[in-house]
C-alpha positions in Angstrom: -14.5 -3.6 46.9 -16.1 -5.8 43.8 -18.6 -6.9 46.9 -19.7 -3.3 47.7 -20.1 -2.2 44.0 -22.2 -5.8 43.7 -24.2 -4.1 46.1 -24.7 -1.1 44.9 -25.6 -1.9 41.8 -28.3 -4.9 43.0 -29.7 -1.6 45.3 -30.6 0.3 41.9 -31.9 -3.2 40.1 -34.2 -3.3 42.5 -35.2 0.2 42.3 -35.5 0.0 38.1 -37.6 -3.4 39.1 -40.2 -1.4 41.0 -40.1 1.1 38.6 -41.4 -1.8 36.0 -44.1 -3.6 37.8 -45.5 0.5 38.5 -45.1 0.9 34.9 -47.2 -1.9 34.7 -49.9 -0.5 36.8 -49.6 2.4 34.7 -50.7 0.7 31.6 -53.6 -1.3 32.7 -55.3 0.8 35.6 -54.4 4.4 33.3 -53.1 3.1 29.9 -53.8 6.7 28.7 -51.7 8.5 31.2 -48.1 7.9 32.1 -47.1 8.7 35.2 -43.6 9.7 36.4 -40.6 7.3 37.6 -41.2 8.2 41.0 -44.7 7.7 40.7 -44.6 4.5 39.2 -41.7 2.9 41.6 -44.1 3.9 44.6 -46.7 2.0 43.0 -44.7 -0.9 42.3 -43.8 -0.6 45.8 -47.1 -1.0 46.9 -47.7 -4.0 44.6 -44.8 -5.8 46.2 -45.9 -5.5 49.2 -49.5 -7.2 48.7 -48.1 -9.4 46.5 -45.8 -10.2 49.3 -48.8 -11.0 51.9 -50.1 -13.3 49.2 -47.1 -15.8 48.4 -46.4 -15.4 52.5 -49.5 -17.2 53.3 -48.8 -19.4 50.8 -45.4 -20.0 52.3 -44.2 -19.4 48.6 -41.4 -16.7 49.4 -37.7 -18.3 47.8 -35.0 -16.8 46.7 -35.7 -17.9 43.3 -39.0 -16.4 43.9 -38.0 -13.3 44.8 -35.5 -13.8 41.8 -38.2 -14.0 39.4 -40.3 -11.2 40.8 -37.4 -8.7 40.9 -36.6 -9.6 37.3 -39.7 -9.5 35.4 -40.0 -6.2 36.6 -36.9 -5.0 35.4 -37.8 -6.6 31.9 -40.8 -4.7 32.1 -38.7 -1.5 33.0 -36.7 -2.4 30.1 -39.4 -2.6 27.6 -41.0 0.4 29.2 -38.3 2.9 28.7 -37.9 1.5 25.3 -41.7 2.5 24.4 -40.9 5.6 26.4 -38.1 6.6 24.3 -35.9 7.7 27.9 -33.3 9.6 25.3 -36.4 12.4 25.2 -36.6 12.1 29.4 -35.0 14.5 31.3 -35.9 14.5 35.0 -34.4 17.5 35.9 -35.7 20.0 32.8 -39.3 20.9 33.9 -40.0 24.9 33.1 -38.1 27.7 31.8 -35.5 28.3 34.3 -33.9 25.2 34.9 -31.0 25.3 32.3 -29.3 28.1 34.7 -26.0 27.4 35.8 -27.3 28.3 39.4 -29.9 26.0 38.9 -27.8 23.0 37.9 -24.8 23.9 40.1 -28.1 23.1 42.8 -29.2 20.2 41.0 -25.4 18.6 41.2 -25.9 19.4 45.3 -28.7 17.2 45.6 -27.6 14.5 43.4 -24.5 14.8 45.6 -26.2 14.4 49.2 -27.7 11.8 47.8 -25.7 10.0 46.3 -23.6 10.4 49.9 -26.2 9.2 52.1 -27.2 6.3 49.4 -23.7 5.2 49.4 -23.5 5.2 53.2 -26.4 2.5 53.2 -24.8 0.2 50.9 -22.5 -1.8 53.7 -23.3 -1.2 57.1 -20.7 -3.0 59.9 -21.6 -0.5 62.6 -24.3 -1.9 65.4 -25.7 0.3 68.6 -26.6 -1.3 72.2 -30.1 -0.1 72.8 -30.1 2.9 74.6 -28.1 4.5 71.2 -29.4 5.9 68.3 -28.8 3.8 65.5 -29.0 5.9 62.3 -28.8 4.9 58.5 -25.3 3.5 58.3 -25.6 1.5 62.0 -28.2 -1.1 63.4 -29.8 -1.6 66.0 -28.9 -4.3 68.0 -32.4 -4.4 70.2 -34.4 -4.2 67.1 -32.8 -5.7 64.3 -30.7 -8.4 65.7 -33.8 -9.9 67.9 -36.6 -9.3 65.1 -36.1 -7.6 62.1 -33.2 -9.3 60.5 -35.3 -12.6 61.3 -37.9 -11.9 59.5 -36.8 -11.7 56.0 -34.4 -14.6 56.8 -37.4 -16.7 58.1 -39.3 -15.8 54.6 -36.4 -17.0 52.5 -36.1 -20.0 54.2 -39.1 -21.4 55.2 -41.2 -19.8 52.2 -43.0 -17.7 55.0 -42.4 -15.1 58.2 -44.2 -18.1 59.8 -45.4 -18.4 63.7 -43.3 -16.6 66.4 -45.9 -16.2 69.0 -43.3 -15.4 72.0 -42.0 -12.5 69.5 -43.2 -8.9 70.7 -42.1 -7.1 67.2 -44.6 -9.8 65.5 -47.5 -8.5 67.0 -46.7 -5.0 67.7 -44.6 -3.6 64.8 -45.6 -3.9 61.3 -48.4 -7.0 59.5 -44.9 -7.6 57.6 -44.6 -5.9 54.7 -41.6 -4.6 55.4 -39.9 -7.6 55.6 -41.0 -8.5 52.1 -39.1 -6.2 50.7 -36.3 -6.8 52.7 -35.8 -10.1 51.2 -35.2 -8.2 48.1 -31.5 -7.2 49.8 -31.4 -10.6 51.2 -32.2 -12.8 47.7 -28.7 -11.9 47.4 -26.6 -10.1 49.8 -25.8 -10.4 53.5 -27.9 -8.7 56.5 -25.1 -6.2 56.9 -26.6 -4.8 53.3 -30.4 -4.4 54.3 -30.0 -0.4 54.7 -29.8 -0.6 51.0 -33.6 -0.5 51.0 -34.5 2.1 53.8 -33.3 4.3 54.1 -31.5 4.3 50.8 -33.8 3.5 47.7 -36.3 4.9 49.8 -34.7 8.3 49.7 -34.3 8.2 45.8 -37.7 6.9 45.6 -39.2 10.5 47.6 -37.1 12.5 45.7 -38.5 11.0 42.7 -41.5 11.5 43.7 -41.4 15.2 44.8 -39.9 16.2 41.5 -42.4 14.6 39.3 -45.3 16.2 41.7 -43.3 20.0 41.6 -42.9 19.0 37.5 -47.2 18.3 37.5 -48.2 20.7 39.9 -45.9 23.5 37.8 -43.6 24.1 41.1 -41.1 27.0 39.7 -38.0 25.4 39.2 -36.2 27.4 41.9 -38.9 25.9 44.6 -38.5 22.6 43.4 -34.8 22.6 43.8 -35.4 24.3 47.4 -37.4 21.7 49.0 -35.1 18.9 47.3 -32.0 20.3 49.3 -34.4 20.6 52.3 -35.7 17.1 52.2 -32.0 15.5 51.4 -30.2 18.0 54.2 -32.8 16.8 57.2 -31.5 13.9 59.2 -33.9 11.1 59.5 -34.5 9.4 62.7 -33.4 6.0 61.2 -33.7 4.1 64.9 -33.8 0.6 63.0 -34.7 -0.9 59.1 -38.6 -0.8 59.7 -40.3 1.3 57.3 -39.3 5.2 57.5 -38.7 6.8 54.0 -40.5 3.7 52.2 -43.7 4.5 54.4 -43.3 8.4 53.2 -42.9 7.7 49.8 -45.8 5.6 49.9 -47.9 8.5 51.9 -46.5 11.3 48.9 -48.0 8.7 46.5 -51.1 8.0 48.1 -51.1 12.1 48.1 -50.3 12.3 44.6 -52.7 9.7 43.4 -55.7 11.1 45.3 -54.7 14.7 43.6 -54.0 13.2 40.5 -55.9 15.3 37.6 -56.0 12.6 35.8 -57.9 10.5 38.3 -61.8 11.6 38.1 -61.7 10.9 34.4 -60.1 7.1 35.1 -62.7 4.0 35.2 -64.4 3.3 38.6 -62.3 -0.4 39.1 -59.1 1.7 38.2 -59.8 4.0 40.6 -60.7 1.9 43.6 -57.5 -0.1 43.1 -54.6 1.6 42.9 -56.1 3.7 46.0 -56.9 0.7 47.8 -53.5 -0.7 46.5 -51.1 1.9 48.0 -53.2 2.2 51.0 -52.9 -1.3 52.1 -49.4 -1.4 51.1 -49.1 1.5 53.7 -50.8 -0.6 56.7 -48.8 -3.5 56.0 -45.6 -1.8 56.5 -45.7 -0.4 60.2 -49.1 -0.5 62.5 -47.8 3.4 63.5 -48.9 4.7 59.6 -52.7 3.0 59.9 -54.1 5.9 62.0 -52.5 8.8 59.6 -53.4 6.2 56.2 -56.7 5.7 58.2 -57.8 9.4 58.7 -56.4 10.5 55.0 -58.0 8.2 52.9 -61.1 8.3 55.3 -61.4 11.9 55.1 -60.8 12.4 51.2 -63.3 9.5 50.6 -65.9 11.8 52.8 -65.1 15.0 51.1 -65.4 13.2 47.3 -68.6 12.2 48.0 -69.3 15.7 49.8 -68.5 17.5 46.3 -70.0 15.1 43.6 -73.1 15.7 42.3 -73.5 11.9 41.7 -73.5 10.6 45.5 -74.7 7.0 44.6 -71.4 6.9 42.4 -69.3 8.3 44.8 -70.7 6.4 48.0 -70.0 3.0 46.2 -66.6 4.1 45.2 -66.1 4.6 49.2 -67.4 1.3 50.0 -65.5 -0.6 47.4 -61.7 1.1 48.5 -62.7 0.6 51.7 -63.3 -3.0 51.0 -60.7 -3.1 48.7 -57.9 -2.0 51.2 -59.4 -4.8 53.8 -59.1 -7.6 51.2 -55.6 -6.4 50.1 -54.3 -6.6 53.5 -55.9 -9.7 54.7 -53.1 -12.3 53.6 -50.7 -10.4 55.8 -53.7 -10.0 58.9 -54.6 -13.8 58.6 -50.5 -14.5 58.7 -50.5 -12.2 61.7 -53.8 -14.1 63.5 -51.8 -17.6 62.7 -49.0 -16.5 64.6 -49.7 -14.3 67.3 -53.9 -14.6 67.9 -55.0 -10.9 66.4 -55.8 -10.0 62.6 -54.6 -6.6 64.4 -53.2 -5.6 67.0 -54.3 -4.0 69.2 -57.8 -2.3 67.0 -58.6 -6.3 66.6 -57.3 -7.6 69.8 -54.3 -7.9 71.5 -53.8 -11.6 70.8 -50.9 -13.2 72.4 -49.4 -9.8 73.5 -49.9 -8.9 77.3 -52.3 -5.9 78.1 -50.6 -3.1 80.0 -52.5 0.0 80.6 -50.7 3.1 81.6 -51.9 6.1 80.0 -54.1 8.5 82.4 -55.3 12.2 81.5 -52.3 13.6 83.3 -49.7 11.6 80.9 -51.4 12.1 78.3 -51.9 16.3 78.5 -47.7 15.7 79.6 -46.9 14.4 76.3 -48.9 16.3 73.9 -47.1 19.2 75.4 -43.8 18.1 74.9 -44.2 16.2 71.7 -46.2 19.3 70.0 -43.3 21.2 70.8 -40.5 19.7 68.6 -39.4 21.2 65.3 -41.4 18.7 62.9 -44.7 19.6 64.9 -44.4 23.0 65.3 -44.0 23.4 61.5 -46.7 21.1 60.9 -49.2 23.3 62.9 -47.7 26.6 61.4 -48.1 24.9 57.4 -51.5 23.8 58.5 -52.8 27.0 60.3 -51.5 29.2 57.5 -52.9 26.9 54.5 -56.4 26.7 56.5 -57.0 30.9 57.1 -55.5 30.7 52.8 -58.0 28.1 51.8 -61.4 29.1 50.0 -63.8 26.9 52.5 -65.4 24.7 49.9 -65.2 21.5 48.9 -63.4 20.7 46.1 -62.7 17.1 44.9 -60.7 14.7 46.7 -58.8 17.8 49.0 -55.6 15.9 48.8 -53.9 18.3 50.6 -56.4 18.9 53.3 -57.0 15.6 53.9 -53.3 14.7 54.4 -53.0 17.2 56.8 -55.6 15.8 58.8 -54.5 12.9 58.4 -50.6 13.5 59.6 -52.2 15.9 62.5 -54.5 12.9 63.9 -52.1 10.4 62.9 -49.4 12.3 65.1 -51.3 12.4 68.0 -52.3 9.0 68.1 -49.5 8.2 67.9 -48.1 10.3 70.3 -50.7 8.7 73.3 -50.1 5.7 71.9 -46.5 4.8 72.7 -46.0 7.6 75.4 -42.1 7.1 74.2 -39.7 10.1 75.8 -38.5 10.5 71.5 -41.1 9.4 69.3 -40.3 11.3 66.3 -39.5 8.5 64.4 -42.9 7.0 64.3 -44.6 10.3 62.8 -41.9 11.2 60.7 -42.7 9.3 57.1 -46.4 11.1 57.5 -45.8 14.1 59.1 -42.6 15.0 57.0 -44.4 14.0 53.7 -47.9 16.4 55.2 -44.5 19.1 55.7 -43.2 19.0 52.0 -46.5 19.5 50.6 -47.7 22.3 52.8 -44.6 24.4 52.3 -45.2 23.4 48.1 -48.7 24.7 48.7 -47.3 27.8 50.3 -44.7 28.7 48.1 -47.0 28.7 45.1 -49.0 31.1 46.7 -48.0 34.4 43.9 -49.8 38.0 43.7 -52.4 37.3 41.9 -56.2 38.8 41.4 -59.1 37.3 43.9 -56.1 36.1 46.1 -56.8 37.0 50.2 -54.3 38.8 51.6 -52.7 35.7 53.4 -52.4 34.0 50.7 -49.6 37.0 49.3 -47.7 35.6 52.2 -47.4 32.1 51.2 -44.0 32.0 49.6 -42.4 33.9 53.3 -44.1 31.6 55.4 -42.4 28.4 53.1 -39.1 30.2 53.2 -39.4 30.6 56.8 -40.5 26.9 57.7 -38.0 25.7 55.7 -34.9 27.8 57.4 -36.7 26.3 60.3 -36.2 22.8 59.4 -32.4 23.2 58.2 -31.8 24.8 61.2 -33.3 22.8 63.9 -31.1 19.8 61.9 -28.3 21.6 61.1 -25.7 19.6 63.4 -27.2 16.4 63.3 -27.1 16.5 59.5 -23.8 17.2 59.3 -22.7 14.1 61.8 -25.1 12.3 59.2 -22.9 12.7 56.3 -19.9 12.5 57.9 -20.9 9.0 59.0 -22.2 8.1 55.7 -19.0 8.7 54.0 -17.4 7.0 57.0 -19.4 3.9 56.2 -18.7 4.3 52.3 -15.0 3.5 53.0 -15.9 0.7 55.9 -17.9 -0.7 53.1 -15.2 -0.6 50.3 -12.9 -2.2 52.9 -15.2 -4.6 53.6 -15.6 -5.0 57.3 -17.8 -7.4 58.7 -21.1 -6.9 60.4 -20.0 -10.5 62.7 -16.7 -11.9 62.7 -16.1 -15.3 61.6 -15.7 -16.9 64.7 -18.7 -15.6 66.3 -20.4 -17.0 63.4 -19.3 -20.3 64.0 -20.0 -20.4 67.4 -23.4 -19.7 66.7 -23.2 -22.8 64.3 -21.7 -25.1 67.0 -24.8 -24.1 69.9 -27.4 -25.3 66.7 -25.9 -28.0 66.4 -25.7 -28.7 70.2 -29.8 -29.4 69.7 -31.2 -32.0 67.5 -32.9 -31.7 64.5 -36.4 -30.9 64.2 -36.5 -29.5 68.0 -37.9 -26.4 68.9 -35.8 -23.7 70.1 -36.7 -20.7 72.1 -34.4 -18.5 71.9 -32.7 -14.8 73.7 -29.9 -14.6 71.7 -27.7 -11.2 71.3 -27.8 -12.4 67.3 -30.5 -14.9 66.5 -31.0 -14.4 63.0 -27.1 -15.9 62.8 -29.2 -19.4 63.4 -30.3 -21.7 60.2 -34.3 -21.5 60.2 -34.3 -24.7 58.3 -33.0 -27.2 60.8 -34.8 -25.8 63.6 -38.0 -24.3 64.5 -36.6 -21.4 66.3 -39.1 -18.8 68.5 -37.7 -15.6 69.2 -38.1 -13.7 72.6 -37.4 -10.1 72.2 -39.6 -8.5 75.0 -41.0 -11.0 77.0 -44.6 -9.9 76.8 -46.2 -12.0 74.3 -46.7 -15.7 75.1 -49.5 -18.1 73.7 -52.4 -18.4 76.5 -52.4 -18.9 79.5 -48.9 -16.8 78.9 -45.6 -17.0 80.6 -45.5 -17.1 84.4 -42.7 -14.7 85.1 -41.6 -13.7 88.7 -43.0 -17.3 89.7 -39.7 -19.0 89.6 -37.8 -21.0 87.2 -40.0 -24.3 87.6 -42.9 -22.9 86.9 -41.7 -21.0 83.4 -40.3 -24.8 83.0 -43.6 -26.3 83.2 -45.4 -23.6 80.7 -42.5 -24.0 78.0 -42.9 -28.1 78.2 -46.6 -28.1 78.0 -45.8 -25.7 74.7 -43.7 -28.7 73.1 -40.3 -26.3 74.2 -37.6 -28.5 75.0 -34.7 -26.0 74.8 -33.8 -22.8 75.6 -31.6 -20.3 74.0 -29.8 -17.4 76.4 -26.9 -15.3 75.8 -25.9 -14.3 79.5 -23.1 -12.6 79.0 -24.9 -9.2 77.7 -27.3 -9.0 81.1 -25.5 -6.6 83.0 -25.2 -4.4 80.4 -28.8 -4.5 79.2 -29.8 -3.5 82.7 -26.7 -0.9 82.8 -28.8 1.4 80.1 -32.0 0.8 81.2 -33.6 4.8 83.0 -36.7 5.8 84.1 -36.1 9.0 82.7 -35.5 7.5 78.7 -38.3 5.1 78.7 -41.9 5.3 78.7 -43.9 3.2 81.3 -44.9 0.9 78.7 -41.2 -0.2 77.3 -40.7 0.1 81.2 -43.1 -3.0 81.8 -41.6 -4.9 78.7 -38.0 -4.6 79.7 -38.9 -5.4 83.3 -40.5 -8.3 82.2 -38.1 -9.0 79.9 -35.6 -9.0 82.8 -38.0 -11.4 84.9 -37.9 -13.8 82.2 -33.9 -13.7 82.0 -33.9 -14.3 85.9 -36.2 -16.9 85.6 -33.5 -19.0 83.0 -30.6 -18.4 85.4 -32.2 -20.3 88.0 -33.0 -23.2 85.5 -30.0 -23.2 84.5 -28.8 -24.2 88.0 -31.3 -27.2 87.5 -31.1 -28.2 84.4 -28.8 -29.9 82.2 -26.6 -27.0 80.1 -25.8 -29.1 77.1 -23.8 -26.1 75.7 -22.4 -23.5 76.9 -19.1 -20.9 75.0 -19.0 -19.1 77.9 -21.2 -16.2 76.2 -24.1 -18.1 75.7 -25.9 -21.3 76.7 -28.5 -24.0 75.6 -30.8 -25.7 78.3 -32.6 -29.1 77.8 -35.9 -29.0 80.2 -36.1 -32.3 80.5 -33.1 -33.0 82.0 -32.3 -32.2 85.2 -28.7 -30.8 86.0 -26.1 -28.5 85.6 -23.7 -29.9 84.2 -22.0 -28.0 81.3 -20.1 -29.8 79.0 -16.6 -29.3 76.9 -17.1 -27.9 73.5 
């Protein structure tokens, strides 16, 4: 039990320490302005993340380092609450109206749910095969077990994320912010705590976020309560612990910053960074957000300098954020070009990864009309069709709200074409949700009112109609949620264990099997179990990236032999066992073509190890997994 507690407290240090290094921001960029909590713990956020890409290619990252970081900023919270006077702060009293005991009796609901799904993050024990779901209080064993628990483990150990050139999530997924902040969990607590950070601060984060823009904005109290229990009711499609509600509380801030009053009357520099800040921070996270980040800071940046009567000012502020966000990013790009060949993949090359081109007209025009379709879409395009017909056409300023529309709506599609996956909700969801909340915000402060059109009258039914919509269209799913989360609040108090002891060890015992110093490539069921240190250690999670001239599957064990020598790859790493069930889930009808062509290959790649392993030497083998020397023929396997 102390161990869970331990937990959930370090989950809310961390919180309070991005909460200081925003108030920090605060004080330099705006000193005459503070900000809300919310607001300031995104943009802490987004520091951490560059300042992440920085010490990574440095190869600075510790867990002292990490130590440090986390703690200054919670000295910095300290102080800042101190100057603050937080005795005078109440988050919850904005307007007349809120002091109602049907107010608060809603305001105890929300802090309830979430509190509920928070505490279901803390200790997670519960792991899916690949063809489940995983949710918020399971993992995912395709994901997180072959990349994402890596990562951060890779970063503490060996100061940085490193080269993994065979690894398919490198290239593909995120630059590698994410993990970053994952090492935040990790500085002190086990793998089976990294939910902690998404989705659980990230859901406190949002909902800090949404009440101080409902509180600045002057969102009735009743609204504001509303689209809290909306937003904490919806289930989110947690798949794995990549970026979901940390990449939507970064898209509401970016939203909130570029609508910020305060904003025009800040200094140029000021400006410039903290938009080029929480925009980079965005990209690094997950490759899925740069088209959405792309087309909502592209289009706001077009529309400022469309409505100021100074164009030369407002044309170099476009050039500088633009530059800005590049130079903010880079350390993480240049990490990404060091171990898998592309600054970006794939709008700077595919680098290591394998080309596979599937998507035709007919495909394409197939998925838009499904994906269009699903409850998160179809309120989008109802949100956006009513606040365009409602809208005075001129431009106004940054048109925040506008431009995140257009930015979710683009960002959707290309996404959509893009991975061609049968349920791709999860990849639009932290920018389409966050375009959702604001929308419906738009539309229910839409009162009676002189010069209004008549649609606009209609503003507060349509938000009372998308938003039955939403509970709706989640209602069972969201119920299963909680039930799970408090489910995993009492496996957590009890203590189970993500991985039993004695898997652990085994683990321990195949290391050791290879000498130190030696390169391992690795298919493992639970590589980040291995110690980073001793051993260079190469992940293969799909078997589609390879350095040139790239792996020769379906050409026979010898011939994969002869690539992985002439790439200084003496042993290989497979857990056989868990074959015939990876190719027991695998349907044409739950995978698009292009997952299709990574697991086939995947599968190639596994065939082609069970033939060496009938001609090479096994020099360990538990009967789950084994460890083959190359260079020495044989298959003998011996006693361990």
């Amino acid at each position: 039990m102390a161990s869970y507690f331990l937990a959930f407290v370090w989950g809310i240090l961390i919180l309070l320490s991005l909460i200081g290094w925003g108030g920090v921001l605060n004080r330099l960029l705006v000193p005459g302005e503070q900000t809300d909590w919310g607001q300031r713990a995104a943009w802490g956020l987004a520091l951490s993340v560059v300042v992440g890409g920085v010490l990574n290619v440095l190869s600075c990252i510790s867990r002292t380092t990490v130590l440090v970081y986390l703690g200054l900023g919670t000295t910095a919270w300290a102080i800042d609450s101190l100057v603050r006077r937080p005795w005078r702060f109440s988050p919850l009293a904005v307007q007349d109206g809120s002091r109602k005991p049907l107010f608060v009796g809603g305001v105890l609901i929300v802090i309830l749910l979430a509190l509920i799904q928070y505490a279901g993050t803390i200790s997670v024990a519960r792991f899916d095969y690949p063809s489940s779901p995983a949710g918020p209080v399971r993992f995912n064993q395709a994901d997180d077990f072959q990349a994402y628990f890596v990562f951060p483990e890779k970063m503490l150990e060996l100061g940085s994320i490193g080269r993994d050139p065979f690894c398919a999530r490198r290239v593909e997924s995120s630059l590698g912010g994410q993990s970053f902040l994952d090492t935040f969990v990790l500085s002190i607590l086990p793998v089976q705590n990294l939910h902690i950070l998404d989705p659980g601060l990230g859901l406190l984060l949002i909902i800090g976020l949404l009440w101080g823009y409902f509180k600045e904005r002057g969102t009735p109290p009743a609204w504001s309560l509303a689209l809290l229990l909306v937003f904490v009711w919806m289930d989110p499609p947690t798949v794995n612990i990549a970026s979901l509600y940390t990449g939507m509380a970064l898209f509401v801030s970016l939203y909130r910053t570029l609508d910020w009053k305060t904003l025009p009357a800040s200094p140029f520099l000021s400006r410039t960074l903290i938009i080029a800040l929480t925009a980079a921070a965005i990209c690094s996270l997950k490759s899925t957000f740069i088209p959405a980040c792309g087309v909502l800071l592209g289009c706001s940046l077009v529309c400022y300098v469309i409505g100021q009567s100074f164009k030369r000012t407002a044309l170099a502020e476009l050039a500088s954020t633009a530059v800005l966000v590049v130079a903010f990013a880079l350390p993480w790009m240049t990490s990404m070009y060091h171990s898998s060949g592309t600054l970006l993949y794939p709008l700077l090359g595919t680098g290591y990864h394998q080309p596979f081109h599937w998507l035709t007209i007919s495909r394409g025009v197939r998925l838009l009309s499904k994906h269009l379709t699903d409850p998160s879409s179809v309120a989008l395009a109802a949100l956006g069709v009513f606040y365009l017909i409602s809208r005075r056409w001129e431009i106004s300023g940054r048109e925040a709200v506008l431009s995140l529309l257009f930015g979710a709506a683009a960002g959707h599609v290309v996404i959509i074409l893009a991975t061609g996956e049968p349920s791709n909700s999860r990849y639009s969801f932290p920018f389409v949700f966050a375009a959702i909340l604001v929308l419906i915000s738009e539309a229910a402060s839409c009162s009676p009112a002189a010069g209004q059109n008549k649609w606009q009258t209609s503003g507060p039914l349509v938000a009372i109609g998308v938003a039955l919509f939403l509970v709706g269209s989640t209602w069972f799913p969201s119920r299963i949620l909680y039930a799970e989360c408090l489910q995993g609040v009492r496996r957590g108090i009890q203590r189970a264990p993500l991985v039993p002891s004695p898997e652990i060890a085994a683990y321990q015992h195949l290391q050791r099997s290879i000498p130190r110093g030696e390169v391992i490539l690795t298919r493992l069921e639970k590589p980040f179990l291995l110690d980073f240190k001793r051993n260079t250690v190469f992940l293969v999670d799909y078997a589609v990236a390879s350095p040139p001239p790239g792996m020769p599957l379906s050409e026979g064990g010898e011939a994969l032999a002869r690539y992985l020598t002439s790439q200084s790859i003496r042993y290989v790493a497979y857990s056989y066992t868990g074959e015939a069930d990876r190719r027991a889930v695998v349907g044409h009808d739950i995978y698009s073509p292009f997952t299709l062509n990574q697991i086939e290959r995947t599968f190639d790649f596994e065939d082609d190890l069970e033939q060496l392993s009938k001609t090479r030497r096994r020099i360990y083998d538990d009967g789950h997994s084994f460890v083959l020397d190359l260079l020495e023929p044989g298959a003998s396997s011996p006693p361990n």
